[in-house]
C-alpha positions in Angstrom: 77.7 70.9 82.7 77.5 74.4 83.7 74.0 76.2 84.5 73.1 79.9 82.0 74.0 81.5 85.7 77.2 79.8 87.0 78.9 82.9 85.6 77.2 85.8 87.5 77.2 83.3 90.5 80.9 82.5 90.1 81.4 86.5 90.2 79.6 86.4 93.3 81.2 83.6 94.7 84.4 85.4 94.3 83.3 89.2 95.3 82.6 87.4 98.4 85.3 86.1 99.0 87.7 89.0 98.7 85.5 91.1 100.3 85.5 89.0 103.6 89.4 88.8 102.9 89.9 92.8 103.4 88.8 95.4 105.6 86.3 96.9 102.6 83.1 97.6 104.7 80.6 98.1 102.2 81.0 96.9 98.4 78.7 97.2 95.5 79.3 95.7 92.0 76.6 96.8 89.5 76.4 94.0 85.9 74.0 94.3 83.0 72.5 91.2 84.7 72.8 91.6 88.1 73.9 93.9 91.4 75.1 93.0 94.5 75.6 95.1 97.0 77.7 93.4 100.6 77.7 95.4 103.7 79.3 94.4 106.5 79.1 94.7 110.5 82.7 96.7 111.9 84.8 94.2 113.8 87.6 94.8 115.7 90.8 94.5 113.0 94.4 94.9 113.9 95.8 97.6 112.5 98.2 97.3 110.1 101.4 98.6 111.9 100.4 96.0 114.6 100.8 93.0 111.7 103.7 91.3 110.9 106.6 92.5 109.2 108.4 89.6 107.7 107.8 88.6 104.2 108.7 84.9 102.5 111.0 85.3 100.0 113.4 87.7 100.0 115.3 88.8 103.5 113.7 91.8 104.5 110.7 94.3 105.9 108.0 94.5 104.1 106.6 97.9 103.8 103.0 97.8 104.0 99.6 99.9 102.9 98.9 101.8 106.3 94.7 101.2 105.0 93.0 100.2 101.6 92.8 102.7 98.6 95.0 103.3 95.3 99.1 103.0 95.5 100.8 105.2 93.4 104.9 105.2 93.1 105.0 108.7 92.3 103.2 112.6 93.0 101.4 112.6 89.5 101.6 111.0 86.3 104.7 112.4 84.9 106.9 112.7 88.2 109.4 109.9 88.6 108.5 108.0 91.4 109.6 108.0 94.9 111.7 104.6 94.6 113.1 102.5 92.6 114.2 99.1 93.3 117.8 99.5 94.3 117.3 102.7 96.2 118.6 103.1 99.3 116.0 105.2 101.8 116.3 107.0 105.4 113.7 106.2 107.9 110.5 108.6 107.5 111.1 108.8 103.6 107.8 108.8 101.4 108.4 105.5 99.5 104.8 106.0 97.6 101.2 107.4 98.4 97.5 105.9 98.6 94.2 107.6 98.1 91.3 106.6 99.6 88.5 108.7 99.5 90.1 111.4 96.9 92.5 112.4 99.8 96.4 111.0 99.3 98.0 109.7 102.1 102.1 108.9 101.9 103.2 105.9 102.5 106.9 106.5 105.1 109.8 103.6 105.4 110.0 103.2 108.8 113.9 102.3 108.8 116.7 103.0 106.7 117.6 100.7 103.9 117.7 99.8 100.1 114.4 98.8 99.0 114.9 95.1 97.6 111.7 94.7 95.6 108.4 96.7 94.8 105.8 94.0 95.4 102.7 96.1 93.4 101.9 98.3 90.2 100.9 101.7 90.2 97.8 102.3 90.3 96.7 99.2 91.9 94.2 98.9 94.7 95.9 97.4 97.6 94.4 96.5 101.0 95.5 97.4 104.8 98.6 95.4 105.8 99.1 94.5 102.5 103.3 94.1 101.6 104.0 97.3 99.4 107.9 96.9 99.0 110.8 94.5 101.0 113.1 97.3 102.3 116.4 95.2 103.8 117.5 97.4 106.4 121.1 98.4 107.3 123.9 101.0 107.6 123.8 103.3 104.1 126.9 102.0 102.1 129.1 104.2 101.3 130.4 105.3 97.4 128.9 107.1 93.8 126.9 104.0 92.8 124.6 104.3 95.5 121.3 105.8 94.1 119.1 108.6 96.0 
């Protein structure tokens, strides 16, 4: 049976946990019942261009979060967003944006190709080196039924 605090503790258990899985730095989670507040020593990370590429799943690059913050798909709210799945994209195109720190940062496709999937919602806090999108790179097919 279950103890009156396995549920604050299970929090815990798992703040912990993906807190030492990203590159967050310092974390505090304020409850009615409790606070806990992590901070952690800086360690030497890769950086996320220096991680690899591949993805299971679908053939492909991945695209991924150049640093942790907030993804969004498009400039504001009512803009249509950057890509769609489908799209076809040249090498240095914004595919999407991430604030950290109230300052938005674009998020480039490093190669040409037709983004395959969108791996995360909009608005959703993503970590450095995390997959974005699978781009599938190649030569930009001709015809009208490619999308831009």
């Amino acid at each position: 049976m279950a103890g009156p605090d396995e549920g604050w503790l299970g929090t815990v258990r798992r703040v912990i946990e993906d807190v030492s899985a990203s590159d967050v730095a310092e974390f505090e989670l304020v409850q009615p019942k409790f606070r806990l507040r992590l901070k952690r020593a800086a360690t030497a990370r890769p950086p996320a261009a220096a991680q690899p590429r591949e993805v299971s799943g679908p053939a492909g690059l991945r695209i991924a979060a150049p640093f942790t913050g907030i993804f969004y798909r498009s400039s504001a709210p009512t803009a249509e967003p950057y890509v769609r799945e489908g799209d076809w994209v040249e090498a240095g195109q914004t595919v999407g944006l991430i604030e950290t720190m109230k300052i938005f940062n674009e998020v480039a496709a490093e190669q040409a190709g037709r983004i395959e999937r969108i791996l995360v919602q909009n608005g959703q806090l993503v970590q450095g080196g995390e997959a974005l999108m699978v781009l599938v790179p190649g030569e930009r097919p001709a015809g009208p039924d490619v999308r831009l």
